[in-house]
C-alpha positions, 0 to 999 in steps of 0.5 A: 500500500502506497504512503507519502505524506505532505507538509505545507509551511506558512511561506507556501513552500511544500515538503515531502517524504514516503513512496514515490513510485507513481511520482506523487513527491515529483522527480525524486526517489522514495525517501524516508527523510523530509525533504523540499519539493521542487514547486515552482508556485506558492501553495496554500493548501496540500491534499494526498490521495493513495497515489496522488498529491494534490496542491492549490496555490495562491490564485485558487488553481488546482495542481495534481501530480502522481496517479489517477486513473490511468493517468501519471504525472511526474509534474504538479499538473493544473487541472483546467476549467476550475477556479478559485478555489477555497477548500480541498478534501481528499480520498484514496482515489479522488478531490473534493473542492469547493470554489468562490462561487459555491459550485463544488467539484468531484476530481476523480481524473486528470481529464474529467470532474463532476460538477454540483451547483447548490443554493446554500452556502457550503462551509464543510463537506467530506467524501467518504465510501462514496457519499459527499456530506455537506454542511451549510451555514444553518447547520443542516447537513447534505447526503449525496450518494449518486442520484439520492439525497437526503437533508438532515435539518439543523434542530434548535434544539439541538448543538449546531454542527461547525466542522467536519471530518470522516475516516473509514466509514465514521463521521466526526464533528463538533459543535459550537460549544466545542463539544466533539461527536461521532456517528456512521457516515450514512444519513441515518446514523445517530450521533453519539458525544465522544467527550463534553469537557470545560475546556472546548476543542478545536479539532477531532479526528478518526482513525481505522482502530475506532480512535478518537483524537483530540485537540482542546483550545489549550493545545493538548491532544487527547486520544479517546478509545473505544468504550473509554470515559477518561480519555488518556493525554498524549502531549500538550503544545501541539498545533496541528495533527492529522491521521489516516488509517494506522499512520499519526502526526502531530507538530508541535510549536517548536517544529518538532514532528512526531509519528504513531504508526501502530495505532497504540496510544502514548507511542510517538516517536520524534521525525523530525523538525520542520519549521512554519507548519501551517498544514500537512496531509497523509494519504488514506488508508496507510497500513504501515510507516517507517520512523524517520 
């Protein structure tokens, strides 16, 4: 199984490091080391799939390089007919974006896209077995699995939705009070709370061992497992964090990079140092990954 992993400074300058033999980190060989990408414009955010890396630079263009489909790549290559986009999310095998005009776009080639056009604002969306979540300003989420649709309606009654996140079929968000939630990733599945705390949280994540991640507002991250009702404190002053399937990184201010890749709490070891993070991405669905 492929693995490659992206880091996005504050500067706009990408690194890399992993499997590169679908060109997916460009003209360079497999590394275990982090190492600057040769990009010849300014990014502002990065995006990978199993094996495809995906970069939107500063006027909101689309550039893939690596593999889909049938196609491979060996340069960031722009994606025509797609501007000015503001969000990116991907999966093993496709992008989800959303431009200024709220139009939403499903990249599953070089060639070709899907193209959706909604009347409400979109301010978060996934894409995961197949189904594309979003959610809008009020809060209402939208399920969208080839010809169906469904709308769940935000309930004043209940905490409104502001952000979300899904892997392996679970669907992971929070709340306006900070609270963190999880259900299955179909319209019918019941939310459940993961953790109510004093101390609101800024990000939840999900992993393939039915983990819970968290990051409160004071930075500490938290791994919450199944069936827990303390969930145990990995490290505190971390900034930014991202999993996929068995692979875990988090950056800590100082621009230390740390990695988990057996899914087993409190077993982190340091990568290395990079500076200025602002953004990094691992590739779904990752078995297995090397310590740096």
């Amino acid at each position: 199984m492929s693995s490659h992993t992206l880091f996005l400074t504050n500067n706009g300058e990408v690194y890399g490091c992993g499997n590169n033999n679908y060109y997916q980190l460009g003209n360079n060989k497999n590394t275990d080391i982090i190492y600057h990408l040769d990009i010849d414009f300014s990014v502002t955010q990065v995006g990978t799939g199993r094996l495809f890396s995906a970069f939107i630079c500063t006027n909101g263009n689309l550039y893939i390089m690596g593999k889909m489909q049938s196609y491979t790549k060996s340069i960031p290559t722009l994606i025509p007919d797609i501007y000015h986009i503001t969000k990116m999310k991907c999966t093993p095998y496709s992008i989800l974006v959303l431009n200024n005009e709220n139009s939403l776009f499903l990249i599953e080639t070089y060639t070709s896209y899907i193209k959706y056009d909604f009347s409400f604002k979109i301010v978060d969306m996934v894409h995961e077995q197949g189904i594309i979540i979003l959610l809008d300003e009020i809060g209402n989420l939208t399920y969208i699995n080839g010809n169906e649709k469904y709308i769940i309606p935000y309930d004043e009654t209940s905490p409104k939705i502001i952000s979300l996140s899904s892997s392996f079929g679970c669907l992971v968000f929070l709340d306006q009070y900070g609270n963190g939630w999880k259900c299955g990733i179909t319209h019918n599945s019941i939310p459940t709370i993961v953790i109510e705390n004093n101390i609101p949280l800024n990000n939840i994540y999900c992993n393939s061992y039915n983990e819970i991640y968290t990051i409160d507002c004071n930075n500490n991250l938290y791994i919450h497992e199944s069936g827990d009702i303390i969930p145990h404190k990995i490290c505190t002053d971390v900034i930014y964090f991202n999993n996929k399937g068995s692979l875990s990184y988090f950056v800590k201010s100082d621009g230390s990079v740390w990695i988990t890749s057996d899914g087993i709490k409190n077993r982190f070891s340091l990568c290395q140092f990079i500076h200025d993070v602002v953004e990094f991405y691992i590739p779904s669905r990752v078995k297995s990954a090397r310590k740096f």
